[in-house]
N, CA, C, O and CB atoms as a CASP TS submission, in Angstrom:
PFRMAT TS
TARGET T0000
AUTHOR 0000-0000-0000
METHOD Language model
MODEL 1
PARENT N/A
ATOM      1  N   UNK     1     101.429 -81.363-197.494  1.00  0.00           N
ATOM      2  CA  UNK     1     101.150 -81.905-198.794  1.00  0.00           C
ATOM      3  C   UNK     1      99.778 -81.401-199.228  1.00  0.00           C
ATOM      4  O   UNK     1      98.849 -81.994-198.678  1.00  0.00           O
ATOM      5  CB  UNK     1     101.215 -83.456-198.783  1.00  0.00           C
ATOM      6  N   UNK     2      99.474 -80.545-199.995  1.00  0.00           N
ATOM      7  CA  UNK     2      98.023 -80.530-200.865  1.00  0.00           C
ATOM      8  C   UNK     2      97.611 -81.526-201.152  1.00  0.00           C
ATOM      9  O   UNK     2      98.129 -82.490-201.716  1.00  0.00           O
ATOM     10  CB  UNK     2      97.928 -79.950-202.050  1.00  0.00           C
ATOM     11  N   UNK     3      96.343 -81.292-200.660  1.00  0.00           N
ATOM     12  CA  UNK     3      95.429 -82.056-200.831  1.00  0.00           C
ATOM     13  C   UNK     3      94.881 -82.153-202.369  1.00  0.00           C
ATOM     14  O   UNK     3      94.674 -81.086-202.946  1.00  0.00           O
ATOM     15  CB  UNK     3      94.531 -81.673-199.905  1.00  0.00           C
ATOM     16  N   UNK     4      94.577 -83.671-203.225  1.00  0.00           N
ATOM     17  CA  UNK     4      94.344 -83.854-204.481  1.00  0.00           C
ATOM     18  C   UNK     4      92.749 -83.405-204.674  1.00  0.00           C
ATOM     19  O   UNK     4      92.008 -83.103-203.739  1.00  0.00           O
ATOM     20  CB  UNK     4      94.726 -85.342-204.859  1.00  0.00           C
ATOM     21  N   UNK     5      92.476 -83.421-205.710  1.00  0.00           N
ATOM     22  CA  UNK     5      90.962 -83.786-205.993  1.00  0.00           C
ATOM     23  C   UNK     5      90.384 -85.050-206.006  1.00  0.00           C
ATOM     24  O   UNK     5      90.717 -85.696-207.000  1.00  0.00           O
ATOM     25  CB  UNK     5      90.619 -83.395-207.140  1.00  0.00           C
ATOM     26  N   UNK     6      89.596 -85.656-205.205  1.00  0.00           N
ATOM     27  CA  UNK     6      88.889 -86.827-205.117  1.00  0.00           C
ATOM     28  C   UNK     6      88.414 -87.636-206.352  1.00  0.00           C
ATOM     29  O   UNK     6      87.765 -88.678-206.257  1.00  0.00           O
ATOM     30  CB  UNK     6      87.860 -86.522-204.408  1.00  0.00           C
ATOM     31  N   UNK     7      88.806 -87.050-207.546  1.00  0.00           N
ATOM     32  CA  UNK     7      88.457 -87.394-208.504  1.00  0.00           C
ATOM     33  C   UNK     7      89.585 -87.669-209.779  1.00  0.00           C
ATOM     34  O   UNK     7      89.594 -88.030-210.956  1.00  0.00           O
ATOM     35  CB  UNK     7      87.547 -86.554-208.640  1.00  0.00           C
ATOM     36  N   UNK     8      90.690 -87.162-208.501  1.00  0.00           N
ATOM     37  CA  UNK     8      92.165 -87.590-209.460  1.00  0.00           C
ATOM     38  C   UNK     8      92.809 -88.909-209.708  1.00  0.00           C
ATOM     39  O   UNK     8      93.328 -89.535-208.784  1.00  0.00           O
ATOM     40  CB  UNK     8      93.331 -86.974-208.896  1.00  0.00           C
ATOM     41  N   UNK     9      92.789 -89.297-210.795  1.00  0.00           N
ATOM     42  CA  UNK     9      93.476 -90.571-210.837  1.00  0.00           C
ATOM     43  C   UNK     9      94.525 -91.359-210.453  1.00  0.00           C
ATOM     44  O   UNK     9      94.656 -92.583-210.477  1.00  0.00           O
ATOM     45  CB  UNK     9      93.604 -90.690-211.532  1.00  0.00           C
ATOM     46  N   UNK    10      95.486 -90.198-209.979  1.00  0.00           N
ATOM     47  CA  UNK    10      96.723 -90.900-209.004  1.00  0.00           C
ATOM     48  C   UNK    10      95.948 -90.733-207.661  1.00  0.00           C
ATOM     49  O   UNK    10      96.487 -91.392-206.772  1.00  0.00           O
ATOM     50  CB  UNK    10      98.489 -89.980-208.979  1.00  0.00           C
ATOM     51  N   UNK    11      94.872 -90.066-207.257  1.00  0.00           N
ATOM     52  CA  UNK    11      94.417 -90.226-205.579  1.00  0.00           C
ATOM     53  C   UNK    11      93.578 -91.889-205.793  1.00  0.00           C
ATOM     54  O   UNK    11      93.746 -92.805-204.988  1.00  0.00           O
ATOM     55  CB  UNK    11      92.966 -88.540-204.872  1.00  0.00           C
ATOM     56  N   UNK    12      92.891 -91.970-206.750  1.00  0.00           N
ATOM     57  CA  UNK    12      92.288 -93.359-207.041  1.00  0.00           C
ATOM     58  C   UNK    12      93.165 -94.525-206.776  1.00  0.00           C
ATOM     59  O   UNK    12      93.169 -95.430-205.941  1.00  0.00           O
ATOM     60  CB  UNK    12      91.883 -93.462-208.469  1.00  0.00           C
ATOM     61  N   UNK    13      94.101 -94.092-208.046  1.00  0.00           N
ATOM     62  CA  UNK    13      95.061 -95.559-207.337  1.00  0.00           C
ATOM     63  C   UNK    13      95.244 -95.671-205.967  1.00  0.00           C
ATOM     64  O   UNK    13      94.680 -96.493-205.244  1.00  0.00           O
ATOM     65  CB  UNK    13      96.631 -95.640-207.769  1.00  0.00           C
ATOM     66  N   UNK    14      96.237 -94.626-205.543  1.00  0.00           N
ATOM     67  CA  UNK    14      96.835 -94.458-203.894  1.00  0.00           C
ATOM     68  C   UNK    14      95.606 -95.184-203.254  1.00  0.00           C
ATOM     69  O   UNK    14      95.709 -96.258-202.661  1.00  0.00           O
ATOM     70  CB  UNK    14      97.078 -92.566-203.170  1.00  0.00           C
ATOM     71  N   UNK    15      94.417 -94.491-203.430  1.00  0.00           N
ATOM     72  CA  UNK    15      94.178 -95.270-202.146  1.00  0.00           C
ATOM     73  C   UNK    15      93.548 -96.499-202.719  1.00  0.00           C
ATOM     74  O   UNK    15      92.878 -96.893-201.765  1.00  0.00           O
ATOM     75  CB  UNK    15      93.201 -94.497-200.992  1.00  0.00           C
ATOM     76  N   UNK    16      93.335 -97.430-203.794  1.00  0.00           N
ATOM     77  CA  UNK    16      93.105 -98.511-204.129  1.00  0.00           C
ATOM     78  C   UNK    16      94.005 -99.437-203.774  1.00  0.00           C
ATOM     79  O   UNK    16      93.614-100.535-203.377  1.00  0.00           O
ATOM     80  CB  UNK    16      92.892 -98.497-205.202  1.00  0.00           C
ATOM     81  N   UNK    17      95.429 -99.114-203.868  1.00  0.00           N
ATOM     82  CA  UNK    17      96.741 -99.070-203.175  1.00  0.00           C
ATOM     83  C   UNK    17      96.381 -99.188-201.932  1.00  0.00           C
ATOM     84  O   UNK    17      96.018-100.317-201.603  1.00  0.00           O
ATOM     85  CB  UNK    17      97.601 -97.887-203.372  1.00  0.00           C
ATOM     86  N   UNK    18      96.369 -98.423-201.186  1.00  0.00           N
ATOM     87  CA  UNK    18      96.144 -98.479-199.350  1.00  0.00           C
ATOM     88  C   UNK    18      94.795 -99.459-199.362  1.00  0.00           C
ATOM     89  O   UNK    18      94.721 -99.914-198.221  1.00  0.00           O
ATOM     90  CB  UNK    18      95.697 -96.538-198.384  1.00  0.00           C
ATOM     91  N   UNK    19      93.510-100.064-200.306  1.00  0.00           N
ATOM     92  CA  UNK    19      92.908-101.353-199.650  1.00  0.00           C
ATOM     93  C   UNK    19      93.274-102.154-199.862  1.00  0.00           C
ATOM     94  O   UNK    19      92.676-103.148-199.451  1.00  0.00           O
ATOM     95  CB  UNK    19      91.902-101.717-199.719  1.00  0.00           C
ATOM     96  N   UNK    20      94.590-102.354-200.699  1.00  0.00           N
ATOM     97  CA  UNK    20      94.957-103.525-201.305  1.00  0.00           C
ATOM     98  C   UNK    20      96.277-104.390-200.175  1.00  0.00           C
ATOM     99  O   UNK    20      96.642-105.515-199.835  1.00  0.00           O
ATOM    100  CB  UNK    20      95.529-103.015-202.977  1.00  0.00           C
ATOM    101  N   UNK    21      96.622-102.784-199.936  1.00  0.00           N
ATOM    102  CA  UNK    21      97.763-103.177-198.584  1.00  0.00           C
ATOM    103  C   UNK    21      96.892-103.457-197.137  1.00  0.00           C
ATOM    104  O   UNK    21      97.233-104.424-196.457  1.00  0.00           O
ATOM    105  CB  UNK    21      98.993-101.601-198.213  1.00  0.00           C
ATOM    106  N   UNK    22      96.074-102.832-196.807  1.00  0.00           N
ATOM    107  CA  UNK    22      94.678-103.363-195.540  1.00  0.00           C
ATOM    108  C   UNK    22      94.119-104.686-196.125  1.00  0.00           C
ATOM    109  O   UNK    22      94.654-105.567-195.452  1.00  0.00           O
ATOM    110  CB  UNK    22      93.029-102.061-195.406  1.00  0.00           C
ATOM    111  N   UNK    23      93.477-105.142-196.853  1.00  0.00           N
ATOM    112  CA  UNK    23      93.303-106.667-197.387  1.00  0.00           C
ATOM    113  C   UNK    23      94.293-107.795-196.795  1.00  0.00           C
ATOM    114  O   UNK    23      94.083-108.758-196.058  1.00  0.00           O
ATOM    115  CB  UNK    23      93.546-106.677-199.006  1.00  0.00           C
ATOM    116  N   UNK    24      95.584-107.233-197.479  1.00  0.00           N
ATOM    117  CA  UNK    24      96.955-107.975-196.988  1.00  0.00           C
ATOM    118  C   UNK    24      97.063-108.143-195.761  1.00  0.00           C
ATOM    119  O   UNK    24      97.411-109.161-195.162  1.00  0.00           O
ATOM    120  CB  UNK    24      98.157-107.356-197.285  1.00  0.00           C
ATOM    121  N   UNK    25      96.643-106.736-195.199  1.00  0.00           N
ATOM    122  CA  UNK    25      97.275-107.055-193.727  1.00  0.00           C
ATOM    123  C   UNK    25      95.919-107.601-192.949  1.00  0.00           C
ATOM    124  O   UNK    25      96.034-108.234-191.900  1.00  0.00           O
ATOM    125  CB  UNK    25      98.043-105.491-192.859  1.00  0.00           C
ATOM    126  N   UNK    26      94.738-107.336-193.485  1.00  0.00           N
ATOM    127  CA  UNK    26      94.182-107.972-192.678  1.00  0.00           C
ATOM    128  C   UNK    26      94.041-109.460-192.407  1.00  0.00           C
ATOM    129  O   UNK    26      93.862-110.007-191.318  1.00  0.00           O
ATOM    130  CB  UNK    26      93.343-107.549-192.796  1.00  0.00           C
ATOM    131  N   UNK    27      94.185-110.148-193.919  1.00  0.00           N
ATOM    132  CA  UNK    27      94.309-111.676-194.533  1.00  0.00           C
ATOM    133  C   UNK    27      95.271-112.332-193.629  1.00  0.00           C
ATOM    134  O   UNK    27      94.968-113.450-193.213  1.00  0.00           O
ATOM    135  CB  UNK    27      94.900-111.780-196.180  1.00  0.00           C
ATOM    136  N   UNK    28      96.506-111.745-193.225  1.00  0.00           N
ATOM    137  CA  UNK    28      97.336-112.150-192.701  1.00  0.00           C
ATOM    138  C   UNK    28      97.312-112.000-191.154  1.00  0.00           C
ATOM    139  O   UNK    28      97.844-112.892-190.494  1.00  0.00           O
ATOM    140  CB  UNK    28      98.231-111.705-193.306  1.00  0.00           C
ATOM    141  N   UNK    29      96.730-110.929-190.517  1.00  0.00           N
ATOM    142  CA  UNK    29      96.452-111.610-189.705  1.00  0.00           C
ATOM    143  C   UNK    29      94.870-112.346-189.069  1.00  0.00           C
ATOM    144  O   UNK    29      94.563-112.629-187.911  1.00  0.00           O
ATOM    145  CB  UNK    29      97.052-110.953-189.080  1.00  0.00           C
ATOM    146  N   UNK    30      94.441-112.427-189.775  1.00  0.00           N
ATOM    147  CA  UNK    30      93.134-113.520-189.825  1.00  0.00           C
ATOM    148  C   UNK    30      93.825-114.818-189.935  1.00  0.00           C
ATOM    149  O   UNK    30      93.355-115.737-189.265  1.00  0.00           O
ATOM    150  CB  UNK    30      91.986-113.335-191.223  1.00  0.00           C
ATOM    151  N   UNK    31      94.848-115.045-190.658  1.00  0.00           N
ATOM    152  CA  UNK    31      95.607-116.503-191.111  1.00  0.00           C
ATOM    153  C   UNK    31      96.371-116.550-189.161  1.00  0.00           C
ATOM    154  O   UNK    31      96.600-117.496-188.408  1.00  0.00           O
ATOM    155  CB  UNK    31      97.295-116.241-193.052  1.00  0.00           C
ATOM    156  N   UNK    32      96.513-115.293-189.029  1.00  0.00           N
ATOM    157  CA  UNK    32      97.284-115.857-187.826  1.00  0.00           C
ATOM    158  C   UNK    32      96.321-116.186-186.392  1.00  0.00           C
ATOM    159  O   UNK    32      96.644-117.122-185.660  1.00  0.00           O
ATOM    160  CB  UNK    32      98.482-114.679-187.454  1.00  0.00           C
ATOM    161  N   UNK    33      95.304-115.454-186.130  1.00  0.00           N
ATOM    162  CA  UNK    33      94.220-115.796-185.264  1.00  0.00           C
ATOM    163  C   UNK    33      93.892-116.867-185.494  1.00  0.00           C
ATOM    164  O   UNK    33      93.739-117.705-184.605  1.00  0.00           O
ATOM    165  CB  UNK    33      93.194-115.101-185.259  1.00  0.00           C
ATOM    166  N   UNK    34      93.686-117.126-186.880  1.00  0.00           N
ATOM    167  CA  UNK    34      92.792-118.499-186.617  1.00  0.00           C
ATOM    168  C   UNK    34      93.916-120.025-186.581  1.00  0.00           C
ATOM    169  O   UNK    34      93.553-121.194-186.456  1.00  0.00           O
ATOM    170  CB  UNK    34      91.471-118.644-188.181  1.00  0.00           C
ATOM    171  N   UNK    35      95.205-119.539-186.724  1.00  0.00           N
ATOM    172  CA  UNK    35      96.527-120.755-186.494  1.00  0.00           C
ATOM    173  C   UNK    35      96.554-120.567-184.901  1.00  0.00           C
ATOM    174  O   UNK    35      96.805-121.570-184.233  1.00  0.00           O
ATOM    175  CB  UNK    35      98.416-120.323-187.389  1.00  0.00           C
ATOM    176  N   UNK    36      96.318-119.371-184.258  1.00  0.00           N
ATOM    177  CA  UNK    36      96.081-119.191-182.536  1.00  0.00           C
ATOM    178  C   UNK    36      95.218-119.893-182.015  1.00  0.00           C
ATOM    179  O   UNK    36      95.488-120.676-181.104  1.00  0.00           O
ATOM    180  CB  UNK    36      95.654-117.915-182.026  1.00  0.00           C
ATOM    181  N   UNK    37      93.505-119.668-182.714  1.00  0.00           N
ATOM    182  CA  UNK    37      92.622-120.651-182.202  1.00  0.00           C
ATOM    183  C   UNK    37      92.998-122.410-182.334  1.00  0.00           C
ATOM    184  O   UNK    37      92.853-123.266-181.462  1.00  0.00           O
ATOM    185  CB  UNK    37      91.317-120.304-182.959  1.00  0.00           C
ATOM    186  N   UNK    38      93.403-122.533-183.428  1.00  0.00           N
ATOM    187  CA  UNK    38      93.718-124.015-183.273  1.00  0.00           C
ATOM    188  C   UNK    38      94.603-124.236-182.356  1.00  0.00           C
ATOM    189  O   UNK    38      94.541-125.209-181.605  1.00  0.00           O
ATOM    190  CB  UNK    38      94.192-124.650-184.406  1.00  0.00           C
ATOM    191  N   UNK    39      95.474-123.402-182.320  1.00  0.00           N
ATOM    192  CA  UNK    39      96.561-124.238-180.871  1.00  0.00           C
ATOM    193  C   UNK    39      95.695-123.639-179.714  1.00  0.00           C
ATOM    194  O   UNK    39      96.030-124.259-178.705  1.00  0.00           O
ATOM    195  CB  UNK    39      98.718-123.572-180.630  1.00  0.00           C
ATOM    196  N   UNK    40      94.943-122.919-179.463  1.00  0.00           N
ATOM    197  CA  UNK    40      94.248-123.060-178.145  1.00  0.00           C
ATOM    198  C   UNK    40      93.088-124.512-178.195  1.00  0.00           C
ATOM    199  O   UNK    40      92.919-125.462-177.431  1.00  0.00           O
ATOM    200  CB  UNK    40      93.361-121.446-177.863  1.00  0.00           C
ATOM    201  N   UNK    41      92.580-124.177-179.230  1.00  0.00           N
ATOM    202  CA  UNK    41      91.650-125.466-179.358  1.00  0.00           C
ATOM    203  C   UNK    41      92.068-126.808-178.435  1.00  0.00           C
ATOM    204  O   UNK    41      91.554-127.360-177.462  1.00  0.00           O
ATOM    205  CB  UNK    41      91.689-125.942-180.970  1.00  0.00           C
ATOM    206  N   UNK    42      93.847-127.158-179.643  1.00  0.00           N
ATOM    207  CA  UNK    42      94.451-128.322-178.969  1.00  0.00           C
ATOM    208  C   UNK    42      95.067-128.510-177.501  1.00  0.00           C
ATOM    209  O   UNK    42      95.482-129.480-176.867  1.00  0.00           O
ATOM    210  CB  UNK    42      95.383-128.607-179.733  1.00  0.00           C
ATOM    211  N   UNK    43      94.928-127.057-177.237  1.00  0.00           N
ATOM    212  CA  UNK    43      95.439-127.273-175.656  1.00  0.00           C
ATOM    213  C   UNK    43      94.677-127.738-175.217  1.00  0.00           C
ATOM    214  O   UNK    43      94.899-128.898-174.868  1.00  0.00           O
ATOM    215  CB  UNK    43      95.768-126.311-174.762  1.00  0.00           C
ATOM    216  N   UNK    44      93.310-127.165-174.947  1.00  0.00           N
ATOM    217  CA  UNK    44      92.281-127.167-174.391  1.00  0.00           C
ATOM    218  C   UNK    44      91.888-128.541-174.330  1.00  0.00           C
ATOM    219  O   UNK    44      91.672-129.024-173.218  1.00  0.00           O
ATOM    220  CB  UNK    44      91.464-126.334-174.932  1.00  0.00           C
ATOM    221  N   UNK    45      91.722-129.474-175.691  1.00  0.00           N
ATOM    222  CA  UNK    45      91.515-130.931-175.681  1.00  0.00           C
ATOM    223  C   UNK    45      92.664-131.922-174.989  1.00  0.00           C
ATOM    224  O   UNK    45      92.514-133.127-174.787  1.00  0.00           O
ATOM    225  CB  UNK    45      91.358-131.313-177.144  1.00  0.00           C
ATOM    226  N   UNK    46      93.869-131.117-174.670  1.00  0.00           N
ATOM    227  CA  UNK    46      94.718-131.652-174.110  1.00  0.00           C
ATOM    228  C   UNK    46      94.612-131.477-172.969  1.00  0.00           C
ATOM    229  O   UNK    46      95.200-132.339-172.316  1.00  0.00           O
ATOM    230  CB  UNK    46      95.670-131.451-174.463  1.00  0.00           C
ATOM    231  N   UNK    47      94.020-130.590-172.281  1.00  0.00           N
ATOM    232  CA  UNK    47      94.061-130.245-170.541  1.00  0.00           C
ATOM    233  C   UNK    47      92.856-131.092-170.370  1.00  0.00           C
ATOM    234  O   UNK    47      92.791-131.854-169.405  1.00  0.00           O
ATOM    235  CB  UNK    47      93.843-128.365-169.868  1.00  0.00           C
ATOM    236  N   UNK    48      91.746-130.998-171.374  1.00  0.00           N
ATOM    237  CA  UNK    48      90.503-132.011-170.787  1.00  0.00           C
ATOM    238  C   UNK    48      90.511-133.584-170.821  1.00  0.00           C
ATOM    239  O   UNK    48      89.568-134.282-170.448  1.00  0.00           O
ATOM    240  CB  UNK    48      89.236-131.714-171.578  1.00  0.00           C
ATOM    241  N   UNK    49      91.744-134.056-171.336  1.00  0.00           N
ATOM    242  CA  UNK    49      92.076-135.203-171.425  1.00  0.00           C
ATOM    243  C   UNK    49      93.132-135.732-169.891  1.00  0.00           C
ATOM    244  O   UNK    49      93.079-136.754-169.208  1.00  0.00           O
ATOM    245  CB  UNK    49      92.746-135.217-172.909  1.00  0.00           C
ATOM    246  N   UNK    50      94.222-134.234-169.790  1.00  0.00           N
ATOM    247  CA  UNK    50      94.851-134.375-168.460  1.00  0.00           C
ATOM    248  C   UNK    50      94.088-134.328-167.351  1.00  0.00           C
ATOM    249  O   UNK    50      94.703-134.366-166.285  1.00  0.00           O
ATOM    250  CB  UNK    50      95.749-133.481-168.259  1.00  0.00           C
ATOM    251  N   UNK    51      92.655-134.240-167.304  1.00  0.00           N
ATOM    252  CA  UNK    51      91.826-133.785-166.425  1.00  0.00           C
ATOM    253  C   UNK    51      90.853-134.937-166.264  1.00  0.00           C
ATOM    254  O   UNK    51      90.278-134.915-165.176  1.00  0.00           O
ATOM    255  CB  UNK    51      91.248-132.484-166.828  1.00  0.00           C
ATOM    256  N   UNK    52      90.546-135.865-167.008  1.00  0.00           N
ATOM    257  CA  UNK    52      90.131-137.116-167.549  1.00  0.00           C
ATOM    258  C   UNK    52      91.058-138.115-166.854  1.00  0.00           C
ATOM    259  O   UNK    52      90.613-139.031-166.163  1.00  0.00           O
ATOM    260  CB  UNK    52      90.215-137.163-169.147  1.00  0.00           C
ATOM    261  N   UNK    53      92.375-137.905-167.064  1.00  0.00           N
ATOM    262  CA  UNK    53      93.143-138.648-166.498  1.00  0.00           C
ATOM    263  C   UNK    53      93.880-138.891-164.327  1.00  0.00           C
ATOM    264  O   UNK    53      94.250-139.808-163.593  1.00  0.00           O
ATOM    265  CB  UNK    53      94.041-138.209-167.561  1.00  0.00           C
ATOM    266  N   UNK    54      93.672-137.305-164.257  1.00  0.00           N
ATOM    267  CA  UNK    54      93.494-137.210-163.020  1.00  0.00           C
ATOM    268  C   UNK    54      92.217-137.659-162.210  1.00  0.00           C
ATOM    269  O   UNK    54      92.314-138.338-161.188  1.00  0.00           O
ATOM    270  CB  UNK    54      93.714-136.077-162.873  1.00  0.00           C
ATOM    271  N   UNK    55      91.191-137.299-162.656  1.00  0.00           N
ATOM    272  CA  UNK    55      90.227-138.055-162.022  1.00  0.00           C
ATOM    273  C   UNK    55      89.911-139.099-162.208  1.00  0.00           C
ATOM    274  O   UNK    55      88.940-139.555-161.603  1.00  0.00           O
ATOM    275  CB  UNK    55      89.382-137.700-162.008  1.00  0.00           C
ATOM    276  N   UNK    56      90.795-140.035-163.336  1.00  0.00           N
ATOM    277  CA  UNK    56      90.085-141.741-162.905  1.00  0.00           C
ATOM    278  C   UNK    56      91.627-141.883-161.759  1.00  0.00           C
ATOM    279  O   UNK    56      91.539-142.803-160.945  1.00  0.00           O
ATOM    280  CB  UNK    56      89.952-143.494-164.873  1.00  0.00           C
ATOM    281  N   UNK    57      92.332-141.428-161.727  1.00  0.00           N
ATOM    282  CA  UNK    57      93.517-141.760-160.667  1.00  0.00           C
ATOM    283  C   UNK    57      92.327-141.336-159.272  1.00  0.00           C
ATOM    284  O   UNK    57      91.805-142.046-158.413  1.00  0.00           O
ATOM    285  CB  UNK    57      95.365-140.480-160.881  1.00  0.00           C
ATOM    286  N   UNK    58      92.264-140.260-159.489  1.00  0.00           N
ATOM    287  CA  UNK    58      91.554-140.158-157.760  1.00  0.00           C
ATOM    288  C   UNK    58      90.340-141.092-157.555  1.00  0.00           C
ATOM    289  O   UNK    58      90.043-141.457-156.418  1.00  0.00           O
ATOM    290  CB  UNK    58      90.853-138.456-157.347  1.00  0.00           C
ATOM    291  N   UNK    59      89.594-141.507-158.698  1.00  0.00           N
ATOM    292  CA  UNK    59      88.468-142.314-158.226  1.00  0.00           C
ATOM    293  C   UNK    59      89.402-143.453-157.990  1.00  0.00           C
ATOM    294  O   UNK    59      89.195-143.870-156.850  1.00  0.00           O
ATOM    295  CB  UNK    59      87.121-142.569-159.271  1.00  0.00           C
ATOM    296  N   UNK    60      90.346-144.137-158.587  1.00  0.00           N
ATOM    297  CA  UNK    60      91.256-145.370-157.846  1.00  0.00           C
ATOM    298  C   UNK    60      91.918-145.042-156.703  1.00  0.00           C
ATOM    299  O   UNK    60      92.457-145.982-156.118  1.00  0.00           O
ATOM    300  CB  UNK    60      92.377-145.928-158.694  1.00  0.00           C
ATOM    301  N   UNK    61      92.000-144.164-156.322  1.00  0.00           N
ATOM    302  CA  UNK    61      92.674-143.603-154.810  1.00  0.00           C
ATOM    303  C   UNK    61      91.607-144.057-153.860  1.00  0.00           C
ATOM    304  O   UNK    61      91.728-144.828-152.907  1.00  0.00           O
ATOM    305  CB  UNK    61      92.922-141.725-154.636  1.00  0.00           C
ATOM    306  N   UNK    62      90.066-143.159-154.492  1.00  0.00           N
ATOM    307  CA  UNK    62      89.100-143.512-153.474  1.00  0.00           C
ATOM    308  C   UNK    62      88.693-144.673-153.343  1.00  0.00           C
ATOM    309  O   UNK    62      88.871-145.233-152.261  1.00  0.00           O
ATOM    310  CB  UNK    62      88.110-142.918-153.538  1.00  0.00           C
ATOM    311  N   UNK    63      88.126-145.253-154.268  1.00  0.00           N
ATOM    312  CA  UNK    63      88.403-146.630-153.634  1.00  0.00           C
ATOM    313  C   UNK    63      89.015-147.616-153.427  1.00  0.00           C
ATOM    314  O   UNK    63      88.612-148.744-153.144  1.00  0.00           O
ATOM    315  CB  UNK    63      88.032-147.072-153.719  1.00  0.00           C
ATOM    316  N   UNK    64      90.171-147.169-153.583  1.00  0.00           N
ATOM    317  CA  UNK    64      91.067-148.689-152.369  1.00  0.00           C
ATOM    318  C   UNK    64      90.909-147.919-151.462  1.00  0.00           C
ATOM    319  O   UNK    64      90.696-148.689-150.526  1.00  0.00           O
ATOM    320  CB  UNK    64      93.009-149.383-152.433  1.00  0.00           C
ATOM    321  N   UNK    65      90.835-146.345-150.838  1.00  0.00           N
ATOM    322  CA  UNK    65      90.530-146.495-150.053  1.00  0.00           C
ATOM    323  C   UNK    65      89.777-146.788-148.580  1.00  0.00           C
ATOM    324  O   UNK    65      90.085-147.021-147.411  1.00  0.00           O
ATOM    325  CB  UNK    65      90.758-146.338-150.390  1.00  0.00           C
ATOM    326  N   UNK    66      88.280-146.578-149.631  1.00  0.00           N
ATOM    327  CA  UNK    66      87.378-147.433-148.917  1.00  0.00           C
ATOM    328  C   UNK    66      87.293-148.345-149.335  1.00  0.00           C
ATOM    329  O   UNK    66      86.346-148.552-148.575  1.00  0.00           O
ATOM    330  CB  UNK    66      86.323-147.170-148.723  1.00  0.00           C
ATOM    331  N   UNK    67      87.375-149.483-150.029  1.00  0.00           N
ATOM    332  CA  UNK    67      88.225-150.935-149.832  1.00  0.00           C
ATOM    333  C   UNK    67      88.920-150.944-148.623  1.00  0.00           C
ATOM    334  O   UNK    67      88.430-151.546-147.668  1.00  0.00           O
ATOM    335  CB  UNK    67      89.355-151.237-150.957  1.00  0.00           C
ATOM    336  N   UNK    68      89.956-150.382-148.523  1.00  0.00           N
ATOM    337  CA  UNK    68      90.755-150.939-146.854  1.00  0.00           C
ATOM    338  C   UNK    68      90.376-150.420-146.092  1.00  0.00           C
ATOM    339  O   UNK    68      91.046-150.801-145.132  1.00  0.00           O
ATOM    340  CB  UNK    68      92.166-150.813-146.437  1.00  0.00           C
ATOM    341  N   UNK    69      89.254-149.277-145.538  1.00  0.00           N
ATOM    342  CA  UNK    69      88.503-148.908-144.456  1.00  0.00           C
ATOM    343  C   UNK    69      87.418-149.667-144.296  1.00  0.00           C
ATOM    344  O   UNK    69      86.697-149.434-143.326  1.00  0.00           O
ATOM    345  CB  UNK    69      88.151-147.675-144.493  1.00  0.00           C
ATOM    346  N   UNK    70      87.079-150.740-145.225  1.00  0.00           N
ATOM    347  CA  UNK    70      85.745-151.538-145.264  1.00  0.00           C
ATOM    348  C   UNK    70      86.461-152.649-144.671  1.00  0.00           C
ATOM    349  O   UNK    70      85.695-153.199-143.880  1.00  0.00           O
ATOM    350  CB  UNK    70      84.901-151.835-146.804  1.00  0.00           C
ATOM    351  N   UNK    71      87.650-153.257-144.700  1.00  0.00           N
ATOM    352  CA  UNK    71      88.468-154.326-144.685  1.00  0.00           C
ATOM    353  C   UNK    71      89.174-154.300-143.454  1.00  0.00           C
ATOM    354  O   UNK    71      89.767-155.351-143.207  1.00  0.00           O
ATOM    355  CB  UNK    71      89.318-154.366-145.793  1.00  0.00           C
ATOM    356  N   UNK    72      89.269-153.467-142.681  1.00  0.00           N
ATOM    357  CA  UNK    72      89.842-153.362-141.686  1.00  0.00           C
ATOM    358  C   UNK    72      88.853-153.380-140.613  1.00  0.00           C
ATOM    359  O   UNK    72      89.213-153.283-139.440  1.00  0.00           O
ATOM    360  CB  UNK    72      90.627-152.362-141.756  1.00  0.00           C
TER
END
């Protein structure tokens, strides 16, 4: 394909055209990274809550069980 003159008005559009389609695609996926970060976000507050929850179980493990090593 020959190459236009940089100063041609159908090369202007075209590539005003090609930032308009990069905009798009970039918009879209920026919309999608940042719908990714939120569900990592919520995992994350969800594992530190499952993690919250395991350790008050083991601190009640530990002490009954020294409760009944004190008791015995």
């Amino acid at each position: 394909m020959p190459q236009m003159p940089a100063n041609n008005p159908d090369t202007l559009e075209l590539k005003i055209d090609q930032l308009i389609a990069l905009c798009r695609s970039l918009s879209t996926e920026n919309q999608m990274l940042l719908e990714q970060r939120g569900a990592w976000y919520r995992e994350r507050q969800h594992l530190i809550e499952q993690n919250q929850i395991v350790k008050n179980k083991v601190s009640t493990v530990l002490a009954k069980l020294q409760a009944m090593e004190r008791s015995s």
